[in-house]
C-alpha positions as semicolon CSV with decimal commas, in nm:
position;residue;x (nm);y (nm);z (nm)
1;X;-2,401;-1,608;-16,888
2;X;-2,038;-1,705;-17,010
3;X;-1,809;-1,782;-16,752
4;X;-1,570;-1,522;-16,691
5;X;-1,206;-1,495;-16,639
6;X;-1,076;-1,330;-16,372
7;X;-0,771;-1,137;-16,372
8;X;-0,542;-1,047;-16,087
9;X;-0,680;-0,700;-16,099
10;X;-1,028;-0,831;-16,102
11;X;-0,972;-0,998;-15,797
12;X;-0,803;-0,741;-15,591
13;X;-1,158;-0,545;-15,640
14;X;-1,351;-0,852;-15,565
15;X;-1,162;-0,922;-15,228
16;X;-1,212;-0,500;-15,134
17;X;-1,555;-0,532;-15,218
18;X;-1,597;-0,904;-15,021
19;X;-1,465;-0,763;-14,767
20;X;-1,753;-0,406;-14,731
21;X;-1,985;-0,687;-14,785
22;X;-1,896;-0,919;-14,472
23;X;-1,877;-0,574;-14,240
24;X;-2,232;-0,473;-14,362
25;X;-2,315;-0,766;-14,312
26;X;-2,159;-0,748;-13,957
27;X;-2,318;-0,466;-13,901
28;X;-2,660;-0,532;-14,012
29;X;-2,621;-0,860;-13,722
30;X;-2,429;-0,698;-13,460
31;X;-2,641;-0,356;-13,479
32;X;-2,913;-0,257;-13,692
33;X;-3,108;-0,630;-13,609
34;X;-3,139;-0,546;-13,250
35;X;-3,243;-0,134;-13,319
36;X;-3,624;-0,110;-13,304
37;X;-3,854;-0,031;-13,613
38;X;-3,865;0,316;-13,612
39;X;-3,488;0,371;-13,580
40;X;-3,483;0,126;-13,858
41;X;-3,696;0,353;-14,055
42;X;-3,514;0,655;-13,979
43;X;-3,191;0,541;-14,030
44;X;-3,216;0,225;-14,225
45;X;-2,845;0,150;-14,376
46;X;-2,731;0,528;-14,412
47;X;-2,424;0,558;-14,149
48;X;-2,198;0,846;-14,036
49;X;-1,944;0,680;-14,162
50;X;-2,100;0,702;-14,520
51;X;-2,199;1,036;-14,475
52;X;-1,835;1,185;-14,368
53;X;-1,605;0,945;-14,591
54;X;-1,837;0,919;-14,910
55;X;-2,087;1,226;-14,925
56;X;-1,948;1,527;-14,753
57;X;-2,143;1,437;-14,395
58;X;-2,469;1,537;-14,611
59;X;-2,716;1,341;-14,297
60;X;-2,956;1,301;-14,584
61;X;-2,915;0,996;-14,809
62;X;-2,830;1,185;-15,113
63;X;-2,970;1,189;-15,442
64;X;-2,784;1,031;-15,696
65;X;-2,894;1,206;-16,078
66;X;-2,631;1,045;-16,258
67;X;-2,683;0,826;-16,541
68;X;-2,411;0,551;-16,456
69;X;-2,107;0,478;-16,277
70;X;-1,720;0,557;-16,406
71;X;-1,456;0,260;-16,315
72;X;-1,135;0,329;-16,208
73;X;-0,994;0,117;-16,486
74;X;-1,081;-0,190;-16,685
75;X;-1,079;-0,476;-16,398
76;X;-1,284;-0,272;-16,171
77;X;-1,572;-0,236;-16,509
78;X;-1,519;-0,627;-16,579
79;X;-1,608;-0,743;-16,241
80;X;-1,894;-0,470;-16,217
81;X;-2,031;-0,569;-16,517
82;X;-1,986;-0,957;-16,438
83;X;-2,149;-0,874;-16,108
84;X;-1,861;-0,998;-15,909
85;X;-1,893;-0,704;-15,675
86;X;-2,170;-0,408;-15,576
87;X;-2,183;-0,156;-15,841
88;X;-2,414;0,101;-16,032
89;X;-2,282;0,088;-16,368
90;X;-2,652;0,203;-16,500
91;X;-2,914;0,379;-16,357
92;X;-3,127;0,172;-16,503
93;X;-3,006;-0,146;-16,329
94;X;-2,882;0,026;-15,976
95;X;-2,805;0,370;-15,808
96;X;-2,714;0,399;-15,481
97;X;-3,023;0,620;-15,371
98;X;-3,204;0,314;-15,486
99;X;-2,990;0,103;-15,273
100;X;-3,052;0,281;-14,986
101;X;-3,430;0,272;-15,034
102;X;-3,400;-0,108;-15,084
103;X;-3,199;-0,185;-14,796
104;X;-3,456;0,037;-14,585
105;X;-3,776;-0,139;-14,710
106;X;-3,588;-0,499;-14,716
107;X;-3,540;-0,426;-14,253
108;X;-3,864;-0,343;-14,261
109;X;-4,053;-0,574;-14,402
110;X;-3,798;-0,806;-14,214
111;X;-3,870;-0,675;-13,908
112;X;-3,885;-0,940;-13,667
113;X;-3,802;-1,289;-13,922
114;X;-3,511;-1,466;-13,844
115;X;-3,396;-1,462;-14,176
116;X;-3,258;-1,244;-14,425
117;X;-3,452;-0,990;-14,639
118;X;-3,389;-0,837;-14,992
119;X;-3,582;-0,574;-15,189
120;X;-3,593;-0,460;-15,605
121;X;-3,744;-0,127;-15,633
122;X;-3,985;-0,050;-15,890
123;X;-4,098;0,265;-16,086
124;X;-4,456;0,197;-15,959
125;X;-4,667;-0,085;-15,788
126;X;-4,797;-0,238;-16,102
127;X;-4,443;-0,326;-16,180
128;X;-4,360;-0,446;-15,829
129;X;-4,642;-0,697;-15,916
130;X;-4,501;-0,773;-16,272
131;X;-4,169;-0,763;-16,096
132;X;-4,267;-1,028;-15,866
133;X;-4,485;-1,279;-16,069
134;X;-4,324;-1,249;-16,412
135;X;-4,016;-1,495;-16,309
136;X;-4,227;-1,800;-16,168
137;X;-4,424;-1,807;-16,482
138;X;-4,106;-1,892;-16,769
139;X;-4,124;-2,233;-16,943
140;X;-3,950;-2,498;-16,714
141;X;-3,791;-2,671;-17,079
142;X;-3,736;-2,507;-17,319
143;X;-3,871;-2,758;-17,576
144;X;-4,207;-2,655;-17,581
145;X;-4,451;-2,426;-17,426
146;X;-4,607;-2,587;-17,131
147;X;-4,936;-2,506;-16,977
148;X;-4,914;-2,265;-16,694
149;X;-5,159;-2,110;-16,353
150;X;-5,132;-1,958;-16,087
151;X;-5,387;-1,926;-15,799
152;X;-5,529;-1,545;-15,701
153;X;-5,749;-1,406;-15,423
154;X;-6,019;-1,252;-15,670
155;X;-6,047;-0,969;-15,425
156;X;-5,783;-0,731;-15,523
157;X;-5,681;-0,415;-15,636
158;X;-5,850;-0,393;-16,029
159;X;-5,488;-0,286;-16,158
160;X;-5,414;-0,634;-16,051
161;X;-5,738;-0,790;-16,188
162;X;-5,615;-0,632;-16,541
163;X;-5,275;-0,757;-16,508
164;X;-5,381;-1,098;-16,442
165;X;-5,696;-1,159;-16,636
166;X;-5,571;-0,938;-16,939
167;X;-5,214;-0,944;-16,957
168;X;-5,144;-1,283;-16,843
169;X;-5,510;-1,467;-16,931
170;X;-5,583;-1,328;-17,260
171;X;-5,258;-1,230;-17,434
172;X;-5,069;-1,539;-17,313
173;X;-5,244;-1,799;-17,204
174;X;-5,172;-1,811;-16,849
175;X;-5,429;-1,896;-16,617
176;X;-5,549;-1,710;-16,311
177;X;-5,707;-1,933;-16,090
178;X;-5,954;-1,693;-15,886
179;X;-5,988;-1,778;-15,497
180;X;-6,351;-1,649;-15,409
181;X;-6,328;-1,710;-15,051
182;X;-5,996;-1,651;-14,927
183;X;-6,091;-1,786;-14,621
184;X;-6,118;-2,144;-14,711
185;X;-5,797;-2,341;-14,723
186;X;-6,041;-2,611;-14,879
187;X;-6,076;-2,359;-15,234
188;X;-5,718;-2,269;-15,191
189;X;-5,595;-2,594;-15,208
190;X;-5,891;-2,710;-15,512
191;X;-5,712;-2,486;-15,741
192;X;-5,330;-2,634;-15,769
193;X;-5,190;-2,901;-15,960
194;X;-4,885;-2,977;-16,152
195;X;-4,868;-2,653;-16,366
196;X;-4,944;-2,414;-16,058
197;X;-4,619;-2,163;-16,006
198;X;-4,740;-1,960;-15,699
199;X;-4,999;-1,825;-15,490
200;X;-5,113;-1,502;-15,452
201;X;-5,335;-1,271;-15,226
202;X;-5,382;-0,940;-15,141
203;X;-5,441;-0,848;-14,745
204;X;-5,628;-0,607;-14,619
205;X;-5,756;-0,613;-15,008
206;X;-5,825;-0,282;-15,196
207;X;-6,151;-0,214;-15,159
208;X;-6,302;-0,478;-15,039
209;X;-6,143;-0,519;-14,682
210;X;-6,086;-0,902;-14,789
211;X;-5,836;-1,118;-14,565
212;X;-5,653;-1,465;-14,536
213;X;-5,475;-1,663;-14,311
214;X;-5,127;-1,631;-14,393
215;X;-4,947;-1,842;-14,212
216;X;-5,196;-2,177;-14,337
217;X;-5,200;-2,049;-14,719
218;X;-4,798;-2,038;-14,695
219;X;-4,801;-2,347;-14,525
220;X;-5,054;-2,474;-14,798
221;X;-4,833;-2,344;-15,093
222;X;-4,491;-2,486;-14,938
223;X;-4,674;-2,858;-14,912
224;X;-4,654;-2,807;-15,328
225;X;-4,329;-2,641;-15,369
226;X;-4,469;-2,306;-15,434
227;X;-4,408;-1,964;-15,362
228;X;-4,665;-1,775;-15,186
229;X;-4,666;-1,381;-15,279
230;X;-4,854;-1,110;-15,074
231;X;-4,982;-0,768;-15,181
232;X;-4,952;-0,568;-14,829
233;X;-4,953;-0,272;-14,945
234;X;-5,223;-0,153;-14,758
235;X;-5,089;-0,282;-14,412
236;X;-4,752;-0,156;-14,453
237;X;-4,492;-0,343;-14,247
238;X;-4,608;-0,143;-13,933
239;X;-4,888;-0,372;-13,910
240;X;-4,824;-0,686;-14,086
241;X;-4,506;-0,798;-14,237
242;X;-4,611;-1,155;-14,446
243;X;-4,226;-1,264;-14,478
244;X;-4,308;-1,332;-14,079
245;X;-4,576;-1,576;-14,126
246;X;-4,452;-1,740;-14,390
247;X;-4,438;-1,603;-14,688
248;X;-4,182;-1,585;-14,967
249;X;-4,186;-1,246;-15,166
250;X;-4,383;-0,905;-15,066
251;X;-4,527;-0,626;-15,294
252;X;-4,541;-0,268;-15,211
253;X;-4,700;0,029;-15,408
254;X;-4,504;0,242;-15,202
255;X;-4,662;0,518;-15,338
256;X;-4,976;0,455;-15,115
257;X;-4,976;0,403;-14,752
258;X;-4,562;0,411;-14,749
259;X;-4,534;0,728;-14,915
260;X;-4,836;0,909;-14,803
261;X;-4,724;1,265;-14,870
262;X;-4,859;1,185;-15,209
263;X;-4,543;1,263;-15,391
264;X;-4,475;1,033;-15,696
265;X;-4,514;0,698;-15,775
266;X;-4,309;0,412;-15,653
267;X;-4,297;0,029;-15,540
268;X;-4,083;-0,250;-15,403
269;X;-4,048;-0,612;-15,403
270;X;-3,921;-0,795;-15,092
271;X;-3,816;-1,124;-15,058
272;X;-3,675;-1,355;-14,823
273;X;-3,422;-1,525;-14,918
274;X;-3,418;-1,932;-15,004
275;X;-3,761;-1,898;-15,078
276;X;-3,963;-2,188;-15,228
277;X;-4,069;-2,247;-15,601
278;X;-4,052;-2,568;-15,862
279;X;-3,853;-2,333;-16,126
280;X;-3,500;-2,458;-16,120
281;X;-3,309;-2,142;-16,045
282;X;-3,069;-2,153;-15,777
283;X;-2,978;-1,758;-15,868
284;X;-3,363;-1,722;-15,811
285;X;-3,391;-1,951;-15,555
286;X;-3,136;-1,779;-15,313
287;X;-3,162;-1,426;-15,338
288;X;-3,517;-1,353;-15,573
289;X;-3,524;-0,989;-15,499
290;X;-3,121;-0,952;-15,599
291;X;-3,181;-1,176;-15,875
292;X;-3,461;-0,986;-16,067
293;X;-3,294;-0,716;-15,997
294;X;-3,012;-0,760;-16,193
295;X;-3,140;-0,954;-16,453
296;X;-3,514;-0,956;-16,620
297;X;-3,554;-0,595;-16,455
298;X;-3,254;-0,505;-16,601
299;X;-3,380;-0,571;-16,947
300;X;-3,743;-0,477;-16,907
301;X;-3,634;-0,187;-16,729
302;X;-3,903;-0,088;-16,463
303;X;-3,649;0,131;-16,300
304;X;-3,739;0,402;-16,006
305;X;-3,587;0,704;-16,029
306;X;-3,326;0,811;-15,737
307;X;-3,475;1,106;-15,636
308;X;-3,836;0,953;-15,608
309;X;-3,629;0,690;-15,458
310;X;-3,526;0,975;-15,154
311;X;-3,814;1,140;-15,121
312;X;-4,004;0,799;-15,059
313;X;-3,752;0,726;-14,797
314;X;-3,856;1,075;-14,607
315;X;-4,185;0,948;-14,561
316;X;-4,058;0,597;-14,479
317;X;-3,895;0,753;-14,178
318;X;-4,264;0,828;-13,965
319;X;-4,460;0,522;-14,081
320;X;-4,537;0,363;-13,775
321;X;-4,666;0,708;-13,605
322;X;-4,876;0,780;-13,910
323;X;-5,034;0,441;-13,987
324;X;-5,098;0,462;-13,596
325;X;-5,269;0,776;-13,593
326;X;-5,464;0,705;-13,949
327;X;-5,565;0,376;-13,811
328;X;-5,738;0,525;-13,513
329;X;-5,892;0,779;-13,718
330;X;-6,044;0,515;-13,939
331;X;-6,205;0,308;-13,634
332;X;-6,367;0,635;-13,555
333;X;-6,521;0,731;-13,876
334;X;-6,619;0,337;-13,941
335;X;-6,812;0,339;-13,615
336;X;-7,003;0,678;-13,706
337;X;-7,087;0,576;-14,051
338;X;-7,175;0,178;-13,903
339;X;-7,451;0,386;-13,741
340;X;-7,547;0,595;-13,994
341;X;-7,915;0,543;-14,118
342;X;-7,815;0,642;-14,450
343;X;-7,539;0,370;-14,458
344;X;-7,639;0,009;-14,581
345;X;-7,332;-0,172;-14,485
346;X;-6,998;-0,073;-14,375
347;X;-6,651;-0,320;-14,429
348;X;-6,382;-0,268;-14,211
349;X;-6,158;-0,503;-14,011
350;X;-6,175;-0,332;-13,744
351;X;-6,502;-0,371;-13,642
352;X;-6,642;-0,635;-13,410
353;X;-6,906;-0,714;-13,667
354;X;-6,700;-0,752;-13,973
355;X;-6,700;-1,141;-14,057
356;X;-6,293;-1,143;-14,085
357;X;-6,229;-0,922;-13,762
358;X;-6,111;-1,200;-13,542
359;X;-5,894;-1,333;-13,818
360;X;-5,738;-1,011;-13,893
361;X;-5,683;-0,942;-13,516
362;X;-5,472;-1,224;-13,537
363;X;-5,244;-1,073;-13,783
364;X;-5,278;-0,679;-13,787
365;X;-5,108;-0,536;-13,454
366;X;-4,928;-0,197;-13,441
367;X;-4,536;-0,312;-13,425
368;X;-4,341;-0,247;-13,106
369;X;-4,669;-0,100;-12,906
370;X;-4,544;-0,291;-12,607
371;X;-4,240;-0,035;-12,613
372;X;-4,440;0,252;-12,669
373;X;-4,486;0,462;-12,345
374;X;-4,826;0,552;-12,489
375;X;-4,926;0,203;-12,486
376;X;-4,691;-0,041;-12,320
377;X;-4,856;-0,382;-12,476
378;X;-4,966;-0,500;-12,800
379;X;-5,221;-0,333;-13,002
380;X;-5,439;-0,435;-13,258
381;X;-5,437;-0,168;-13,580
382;X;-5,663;-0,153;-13,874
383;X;-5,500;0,062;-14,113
384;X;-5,660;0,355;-14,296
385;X;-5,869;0,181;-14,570
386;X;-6,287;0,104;-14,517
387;X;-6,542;0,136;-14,821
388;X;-6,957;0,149;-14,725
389;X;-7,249;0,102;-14,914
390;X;-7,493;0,393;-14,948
391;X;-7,845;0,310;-14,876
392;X;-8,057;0,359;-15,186
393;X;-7,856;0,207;-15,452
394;X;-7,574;0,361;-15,745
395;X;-7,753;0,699;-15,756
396;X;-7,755;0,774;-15,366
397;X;-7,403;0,649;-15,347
398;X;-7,282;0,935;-15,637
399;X;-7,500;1,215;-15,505
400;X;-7,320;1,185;-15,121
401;X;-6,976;1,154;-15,322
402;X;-7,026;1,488;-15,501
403;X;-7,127;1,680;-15,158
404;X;-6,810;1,559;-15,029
405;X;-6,619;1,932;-14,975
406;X;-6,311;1,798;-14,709
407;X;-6,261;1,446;-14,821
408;X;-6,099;1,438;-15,170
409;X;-6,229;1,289;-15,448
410;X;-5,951;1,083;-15,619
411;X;-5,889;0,769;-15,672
412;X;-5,534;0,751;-15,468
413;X;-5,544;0,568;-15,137
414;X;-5,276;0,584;-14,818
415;X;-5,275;0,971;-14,858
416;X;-5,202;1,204;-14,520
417;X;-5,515;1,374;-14,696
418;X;-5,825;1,177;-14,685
419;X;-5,935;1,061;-15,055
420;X;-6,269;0,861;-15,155
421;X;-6,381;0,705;-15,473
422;X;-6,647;0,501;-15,595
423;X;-6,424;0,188;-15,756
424;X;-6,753;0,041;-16,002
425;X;-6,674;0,394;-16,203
426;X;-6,310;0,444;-16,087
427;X;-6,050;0,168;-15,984
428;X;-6,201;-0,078;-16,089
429;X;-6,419;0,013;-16,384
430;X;-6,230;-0,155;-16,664
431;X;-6,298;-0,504;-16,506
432;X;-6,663;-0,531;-16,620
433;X;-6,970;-0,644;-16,384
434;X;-6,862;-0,988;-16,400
435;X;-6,518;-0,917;-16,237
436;X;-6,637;-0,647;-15,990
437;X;-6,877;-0,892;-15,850
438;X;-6,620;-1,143;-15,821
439;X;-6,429;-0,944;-15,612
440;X;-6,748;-0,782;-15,409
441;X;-6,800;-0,465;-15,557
442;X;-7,118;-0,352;-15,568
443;X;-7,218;-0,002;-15,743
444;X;-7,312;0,171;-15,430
445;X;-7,020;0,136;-15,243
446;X;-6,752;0,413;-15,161
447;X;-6,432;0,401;-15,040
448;X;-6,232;0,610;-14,811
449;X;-5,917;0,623;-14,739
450;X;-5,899;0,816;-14,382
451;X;-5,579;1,064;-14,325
452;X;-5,422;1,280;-14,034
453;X;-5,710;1,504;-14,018
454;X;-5,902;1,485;-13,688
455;X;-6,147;1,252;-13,741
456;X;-6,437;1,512;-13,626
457;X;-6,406;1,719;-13,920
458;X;-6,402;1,434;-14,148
459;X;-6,695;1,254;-13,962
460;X;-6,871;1,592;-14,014
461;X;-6,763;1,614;-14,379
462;X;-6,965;1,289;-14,415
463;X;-7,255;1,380;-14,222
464;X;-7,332;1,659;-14,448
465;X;-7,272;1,440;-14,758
466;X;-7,540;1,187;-14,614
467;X;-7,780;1,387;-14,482
């Protein structure tokens, strides 16, 4: 960008607008750091003081419909439009319903890190993962186009497989490097070199209940440079927050576990901020989430819309009571169907026998348990995702899905409502046989996404789809 000259007037908005900066900034320190993750979920950055000076004491975050933002004359829309202070000048780029789901989303996921947070919303979770991989892979000179990879956990959500093996593989010659066991550090660390820009892994994975340890890949990517990036969008920060343990940047299809009403489609990136890479951006470098923000996203315009934006945040407010109560409806159906006859296998975390339990016990725990009067110490969570394999092959598998009558058949996930699918025909389908076996999917296997129901009805639900 061309440098630009600031007037008098310019700077009179710029010192206003410094100034709301250092007392949020105050305030996030001196108050909101020390409140506890629900009331950060409830209230995230939406103050009285907002509501009665800016939005008639609405206690609601309200919903912003316009298009863009009118200046009070032409130094306040030059140093707006410079980005010398906080604006909204298009809906495209910012709105302040947006803002507030950002800053709520940026806490959580921050829950708990020392450092600071920052979050990009995103009109869906396929372009939080665009959002967050597209600026690591640029040309480093801009001589000639060099080779670039990155390295992926192959077990992943099949919009993802697409994105990388289609979008990014085939039409432009960037390669995924698939991690088959994200277990071993020893593959992990096989797969960089000079051209790698990040690492990436989903945790728990979508469908297959894969896992890693965080805190050693991070520590693995940072020995190179390199960012690592973490899907967690089945976790939600109630039960794992990467940023924590290491990791530089977050993605969230909110519109799963985060917004489980079921009501649009959303997602987020979150960052932490001084984050490692080898792409020479200090704008990038310092504050990623800001950065994309208001610059690639604001010409490839993955925008969310503000009220989607607000009615996410509604179901933001519960999270931790819901993924709590989904969670321990889960364990309950996994340990009916783990001793089901009709049931060959059965992957979830949470149980003893799953190969990855001890290292997801390690990372999954409910947050602030130990305050909870229901529980008073830490507790390990699961969240509401487990798949099984039906006994008898593809066939058996689709005849028990079709006398499902309570469980939904859809392929959402992270619903209040619980939802199934079969991903070999669904989810997952357009990766081929090759792909699906790389990321353990066999044709038999279901999953199920567990909601608030009591878990007796949808244990019985089952019973009469295996039987």
């Amino acid at each position: 960008m061309d440098e630009v000259q600031i007037t008098p007037g310019m700077q009179r908005y710029i010192d206003k607008n410094n100034q709301y900066l250092a007392d949020r900034d105050r305030y996030i320190r001196d108050e909101v750091k020390k409140w506890k993750f629900d009331t950060v979920a409830v209230h995230g950055l939406y103050t009285v003081r907002d509501a009665i000076e800016d939005y008639q004491g609405a206690i609601v975050e309200p919903i912003f419909m316009s298009t863009s933002q009118a200046y009070r004359d032409s130094d306040e829309m030059a140093a707006a439009l410079a980005y010398l202070i906080p604006t909204w000048c298009y809906s495209r780029i910012a709105n302040p319903s947006t803002y507030y789901y950002e800053w709520t989303l940026a806490l959580l996921e921050g829950y708990g890190f020392d450092g600071e947070t920052s979050c990009c919303s995103t009109s869906s979770g396929m372009a939080a993962i665009m959002t967050a991989v597209q600026p690591f892979l640029v040309n480093r000179t801009h001589h000639k186009l060099e080779p670039r990879n990155f390295v992926a956990t192959a077990r992943c959500y099949g919009g993802t497989f697409q994105q990388f093996s289609v979008r990014l593989m085939e039409e432009r010659d960037i390669e995924c490097r698939w991690v088959l066991d994200g277990g071993n550090l020893d593959e992990w660390a096989s797969k960089i070199d000079e051209n790698t820009r990040f690492l990436y892994g989903e945790l728990p994975s979508n469908p297959g209940q894969g896992f890693f340890d965080v805190r050693a890949v991070a520590d693995l990517a940072h020995e190179h440079n390199l960012p690592l990036i973490c899907d967690s969008t089945v976790a939600t920060p109630a039960l794992l927050r990467p940023i924590c343990h290491g990791a530089d940047v977050v993605v969230q299809s909110v519109t799963k576990t985060l917004c489980s009403s079921g009501f649009g489609v959303c997602g987020a990136v979150i960052a932490r901020k001084n984050l490692v890479t080898n792409i020479d951006n200090e704008a990038m470098r310092s504050d990623f989430a800001s950065y994309v923000k208001y610059l690639p996203n604001r010409d490839y315009g993955p925008n969310l819309h503000p009220m989607q934006a607000i009615m996410a945040l509604n179901d933001i407010r519960t999270l931790r009571s819901k993924v709590d109560l989904m969670s321990r409806n889960t364990m309950r159906v996994a340990r009916f169907l783990d001793q089901h006859p009709a049931v060959e296998s059965v992957q979830y975390l949470g149980l003893p026998s799953h190969p990855l339990h001890e290292l997801a016990s390690r990372y999954l725990w409910l947050v602030d348990a130990e305050y909870d009067e229901l529980y008073g110490k830490p507790v390990n969570r699961y969240g509401h995702l487990l798949s099984f394999c039906v006994r008898g092959g593809a066939e058996a598998a689709r005849k028990a899905f079709d006398k499902l009558q309570r469980i939904w058949r859809a392929t959402d996930l992270g619903r209040i409502k619980s939802v199934a699918t079969i991903p070999a025909i669904s989810t997952h389908q357009q990766q081929g046989e090759k792909g699906r076996e790389l990321a353990h999917i066999p044709p038999n296997l279901i999953r199920l996404c567990v909601g608030g129901e009591h878990p007796d009805d949808v244990i019985a639900d089952l019973e009469r789809a295996l039987g």
